[in-house]
N, C-alpha and C positions, 0 to 999 in steps of 0.2 A: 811401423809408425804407430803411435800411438794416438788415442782422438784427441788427447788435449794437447798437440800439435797447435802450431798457431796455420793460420786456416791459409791455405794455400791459394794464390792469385790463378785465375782462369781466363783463358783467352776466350772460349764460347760454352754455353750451355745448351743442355736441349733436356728434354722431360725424359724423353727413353733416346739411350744409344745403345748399340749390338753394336757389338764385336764381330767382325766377318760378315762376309758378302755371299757366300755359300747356301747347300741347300738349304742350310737351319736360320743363317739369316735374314735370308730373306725371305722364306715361310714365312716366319713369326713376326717381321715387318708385315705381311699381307693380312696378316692374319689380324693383328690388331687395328691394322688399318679399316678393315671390314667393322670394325665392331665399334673405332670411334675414329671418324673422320677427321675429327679438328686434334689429333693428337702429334705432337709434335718429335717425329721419330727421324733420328740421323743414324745414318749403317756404315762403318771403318771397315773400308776392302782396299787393298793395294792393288790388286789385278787388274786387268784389261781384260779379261778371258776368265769367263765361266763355264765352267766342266762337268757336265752328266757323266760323271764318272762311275754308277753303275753299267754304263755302255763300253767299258772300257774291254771288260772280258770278252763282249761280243764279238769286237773290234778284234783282238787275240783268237777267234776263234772262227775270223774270217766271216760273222753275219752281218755286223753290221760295217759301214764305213766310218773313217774316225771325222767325217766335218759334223756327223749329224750327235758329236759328243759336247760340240762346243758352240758357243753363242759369245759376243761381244757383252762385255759387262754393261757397258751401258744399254744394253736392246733388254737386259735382263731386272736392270734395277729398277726398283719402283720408283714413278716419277715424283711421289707423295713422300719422298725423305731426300733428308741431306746425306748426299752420297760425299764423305771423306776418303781422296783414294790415295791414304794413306797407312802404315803400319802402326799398331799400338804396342807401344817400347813400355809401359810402365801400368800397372793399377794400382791404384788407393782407395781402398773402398772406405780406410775410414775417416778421409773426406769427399768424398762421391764423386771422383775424378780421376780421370785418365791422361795419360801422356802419346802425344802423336810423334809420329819419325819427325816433324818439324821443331820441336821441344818444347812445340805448344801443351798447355791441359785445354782440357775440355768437362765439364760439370756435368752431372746429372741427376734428375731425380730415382732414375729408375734404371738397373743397368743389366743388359743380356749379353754374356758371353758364349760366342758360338763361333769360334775359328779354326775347328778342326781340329786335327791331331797333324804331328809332324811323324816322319818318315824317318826315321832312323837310320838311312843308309850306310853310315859311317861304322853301326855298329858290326858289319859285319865286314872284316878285315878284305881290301882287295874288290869287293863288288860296286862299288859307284865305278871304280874305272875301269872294268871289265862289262858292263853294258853296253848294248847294241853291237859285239864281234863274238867272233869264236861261239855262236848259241846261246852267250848268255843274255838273261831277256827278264822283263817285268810288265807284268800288264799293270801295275801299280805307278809305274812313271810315267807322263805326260808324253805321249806320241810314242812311248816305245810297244804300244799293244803291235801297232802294223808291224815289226819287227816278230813278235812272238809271233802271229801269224806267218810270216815269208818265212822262216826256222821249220815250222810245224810242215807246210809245207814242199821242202827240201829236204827235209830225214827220210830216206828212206831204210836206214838201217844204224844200228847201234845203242847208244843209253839215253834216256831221256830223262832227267832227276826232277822232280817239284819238290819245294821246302814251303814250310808253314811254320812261321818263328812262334816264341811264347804269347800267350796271350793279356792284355787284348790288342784285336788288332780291326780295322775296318772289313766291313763284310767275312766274316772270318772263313764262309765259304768260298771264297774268289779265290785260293792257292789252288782246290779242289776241279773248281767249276774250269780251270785253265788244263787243267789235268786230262777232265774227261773229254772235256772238247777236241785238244788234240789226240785225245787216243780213239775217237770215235771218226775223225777225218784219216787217222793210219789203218782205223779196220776197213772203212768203206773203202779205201786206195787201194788195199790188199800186202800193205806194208807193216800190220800189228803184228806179225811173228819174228819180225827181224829188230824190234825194238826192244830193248829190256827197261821198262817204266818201273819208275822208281817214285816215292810219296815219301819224304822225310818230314816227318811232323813231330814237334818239338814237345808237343803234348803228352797224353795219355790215350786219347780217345780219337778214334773216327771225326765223331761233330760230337757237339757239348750237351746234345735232346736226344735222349736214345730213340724214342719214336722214330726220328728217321735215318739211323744206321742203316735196317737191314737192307734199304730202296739201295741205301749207298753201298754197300758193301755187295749187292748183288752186282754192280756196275765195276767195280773192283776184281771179281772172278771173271764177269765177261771182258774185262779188258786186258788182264792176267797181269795186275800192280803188284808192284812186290811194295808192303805196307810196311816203312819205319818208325814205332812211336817212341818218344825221349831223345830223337835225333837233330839236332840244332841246328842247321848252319851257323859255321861262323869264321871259313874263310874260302875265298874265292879267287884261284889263280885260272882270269883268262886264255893266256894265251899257251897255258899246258892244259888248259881244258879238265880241271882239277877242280872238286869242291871238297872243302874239308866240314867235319860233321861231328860232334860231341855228340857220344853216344852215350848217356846214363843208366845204368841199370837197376835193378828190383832192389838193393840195397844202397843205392844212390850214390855208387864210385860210374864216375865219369873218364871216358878215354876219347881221343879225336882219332878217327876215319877217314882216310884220304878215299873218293870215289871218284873218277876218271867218269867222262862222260864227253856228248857231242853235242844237246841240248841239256840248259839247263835254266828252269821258270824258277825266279831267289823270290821270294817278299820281304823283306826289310822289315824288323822293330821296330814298334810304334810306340810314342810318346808324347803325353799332350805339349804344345807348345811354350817354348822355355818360359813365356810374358805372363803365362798359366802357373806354370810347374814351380816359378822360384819365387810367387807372390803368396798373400797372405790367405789367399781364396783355394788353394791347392789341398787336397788331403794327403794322408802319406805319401800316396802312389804316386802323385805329382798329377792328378786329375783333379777335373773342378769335383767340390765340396759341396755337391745337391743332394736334399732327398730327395727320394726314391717317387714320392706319388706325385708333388708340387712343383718339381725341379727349384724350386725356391734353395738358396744359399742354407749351408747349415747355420752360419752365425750371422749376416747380412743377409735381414729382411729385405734390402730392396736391388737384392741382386739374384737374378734368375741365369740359368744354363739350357743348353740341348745343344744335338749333334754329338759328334764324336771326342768333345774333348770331355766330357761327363764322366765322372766315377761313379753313374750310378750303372746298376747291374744286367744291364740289357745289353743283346750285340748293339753293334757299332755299323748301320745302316741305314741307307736315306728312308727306309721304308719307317724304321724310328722315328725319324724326324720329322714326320706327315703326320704319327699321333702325337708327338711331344708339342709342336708348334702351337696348337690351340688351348693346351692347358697352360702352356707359358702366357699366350696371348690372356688369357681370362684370370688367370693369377694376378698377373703383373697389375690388369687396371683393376683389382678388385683392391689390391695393395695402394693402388695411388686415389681410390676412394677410401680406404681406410674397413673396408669389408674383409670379411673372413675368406678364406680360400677356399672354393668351392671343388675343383676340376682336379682331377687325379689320372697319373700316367699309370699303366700297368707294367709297366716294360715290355711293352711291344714293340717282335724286331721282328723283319722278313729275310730271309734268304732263299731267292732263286735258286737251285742250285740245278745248272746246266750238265746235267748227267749223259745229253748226245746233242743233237741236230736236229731240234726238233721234239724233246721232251727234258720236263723241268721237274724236282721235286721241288715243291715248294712249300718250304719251312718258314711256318709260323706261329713262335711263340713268346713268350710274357715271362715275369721273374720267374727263378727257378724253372724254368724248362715246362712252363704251365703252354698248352697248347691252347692258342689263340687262332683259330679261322676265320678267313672272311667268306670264305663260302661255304652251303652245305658240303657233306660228305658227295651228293648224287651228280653236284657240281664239276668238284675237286677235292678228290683225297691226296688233301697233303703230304702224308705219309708217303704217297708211291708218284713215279714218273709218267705224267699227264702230259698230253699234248695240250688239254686247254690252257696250264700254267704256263708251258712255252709259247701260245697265243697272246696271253696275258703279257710276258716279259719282251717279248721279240716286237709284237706288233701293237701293243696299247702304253704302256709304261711311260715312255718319253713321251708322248705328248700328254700324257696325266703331270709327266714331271713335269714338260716346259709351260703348259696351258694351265696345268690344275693347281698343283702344289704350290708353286711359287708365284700364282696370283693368288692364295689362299682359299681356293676351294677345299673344302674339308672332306675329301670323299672318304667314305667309309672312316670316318677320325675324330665323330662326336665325345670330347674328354669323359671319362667314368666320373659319377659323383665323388667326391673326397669322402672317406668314411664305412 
């Protein structure tokens, strides 16, 4: 659509709406809410159920229990906006209006997109209906973690397969982190020599920050993983207990691998949401069109992004969206005073990554694999597997998430100057 459009009729207005009720939602609801009380902010969630979905792996890996992943949307929204709990079917940014699942629009001055990323289940032939039987499992589906756990559990002998599709994907350590856990509950059972553990990763690399390869890779010989890189999944026969696998090689001829197995952990292809992917706000990739320091719109000054539907160059994790929230929240009202953009994101992302039962490497870093710590070295050396990071993840993290983050506490997430 073009702007000389003749102007389109609106059923309600409000100064800022976001898109999604999620952790970046409504962060950066709190967040701006903190900073200006009388500001008039409405948030579009269809849910009824809000998901700590970092807790999902634990959940898979038998720490934690799955009620303490989930809270009631309404216990979680903020009382200070207009909760619409409905889906957004349409954007137009350029006339400043959205379209609800009731065929209503809705106007605004100022607009944040933050609804996630969609799951791509479909792309991988066979696996949405081969879930929850026969071992196959995803700590990436809603309730199906306790499944991956009761599997893990029950092997006491034969194949165990993990796949990591192309990237990007959410937490991009979680294929990993499901990996070690179960192989660290079959060494302490006395059942790791009758397993043959298998890692197919679609990539090229271990993790994408070589600094913490060799933590991982030592966890790798002590678990005795047999490592496939270039290896894709992309079909899935349940009930022959069959995954097939596109293997590419050094000169990029691709063949499919049928591998037989008893357990097998799939993660699905990610892609931003189609209301995202087929509007005018989308870059190539079908991700939102932010730069990098501002999360501001490339071509629509007064549309901001964060969370996981972003094309900008950082993993795709809520630890992301603890430092993204406040530069969005301080942009956004500098824009609706007409001030310059002060606050800049680095691309900071965190990944826990649960290497046993009891110890985390925790990777933390910013664009280009720039190593970003929140603690000294004498603290926590990220680079290697700390009992204090698994202190950190296991027994502080949720209530930072449910208490901190999404009442807009800014711990440790003071925005960098712009510049």
């Amino acid at each position: 659509m073009n702007s000389n459009a003749v102007p389109r009729e609106y059923d309600k207005k409000h100064t800022v709406v976001i898109v999604g009720g999620g952790a970046a939602g409504i962060s950066v609801a709190s967040s701006l809410h903190n900073r200006d009380r009388t500001l008039d902010v409405s948030v579009l969630e269809p849910s009824s159920i809000h998901h700590y979905q970092p807790g999902w792996t634990m959940v898979g890996g038998g720490v934690f229990r799955p009620e303490v992943t989930a809270k009631p949307m309404q216990e979680v929204m903020p009382s200070f906006v207009s909760w619409y709990q409905q889906k957004v079917i349409a954007l137009d940014p350029d006339q400043n209006c959205i379209q609800l699942a009731d065929g209503s629009w809705m106007a605004y001055e100022t607009l944040v997109i933050a609804p996630g990323l969609e799951l791509h289940w479909e792309g991988i032939d066979g696996l949405k209906e081969a879930l929850g039987q026969n071992g196959v499992t995803s700590n990436y589906l809603e309730g199906m973690a306790s499944y991956t756990w009761e599997t893990v559990r029950s092997l006491k002998q034969g194949r165990a397969l993990f796949s990591q599709p192309p990237m990007p994907i959410k937490c991009a350590g979680a294929p990993q982190k499901a990996m070690y856990l179960s192989s660290d509950y079959w060494l302490k059972h006395g059942v790791l020599e009758g397993i043959d553990i298998q890692f197919h990763n679609a990539g090229a690399v271990l993790f994408g920050v070589p600094d913490y390869v060799p933590a991982l890779e030592a966890y790798i010989r002590k678990y005795g993983i047999d490592v496939s890189f270039q290896s894709n999944l992309v079909a899935v026969n349940g009930p022959a207990q069959t995954a097939t696998f596109r293997v590419t090689d050094a000169e990029g001829n691709s063949r499919d691998k049928d591998v037989n197995f008893d357990m097998l952990h799939a993660v699905p292809p990610q892609r931003a949401p189609e209301v995202v992917r087929e509007s005018t706000l989308a870059n190539e990739g079908g991700w939102l069109d932010l730069e990098e320091d501002t999360l501001r719109h490339r071509r629509f000054a007064n549309v901001f992004g964060l969370g996981d539907v972003s094309g900008t160059g950082n993993a795709k994790t809520a630890a992301a969206v603890r430092k993204q929230a406040p530069v969005v929240a301080e942009n956004l009202l500098a824009t609706l005073r007409n001030q310059p953009l002060k606050a800049a994101y680095l691309g900071y992302g965190s990944c826990p990554l649960t290497v046993e039962n009891g110890r985390i490497v925790l990777a933390e870093f910013g664009y280009g694999g720039q190593l970003q710590p929140s603690f000294p070295k004498w603290l926590n050396d990220g680079t290697k597997a700390t009992r204090a990071a698994w202190w950190l993840k296991a027994k502080q993290l949720p209530g930072l998430y449910w208490h901190g983050m999404l009442k807009g506490h800014e711990w440790l997430a003071k925005p960098a100057p712009r510049g």
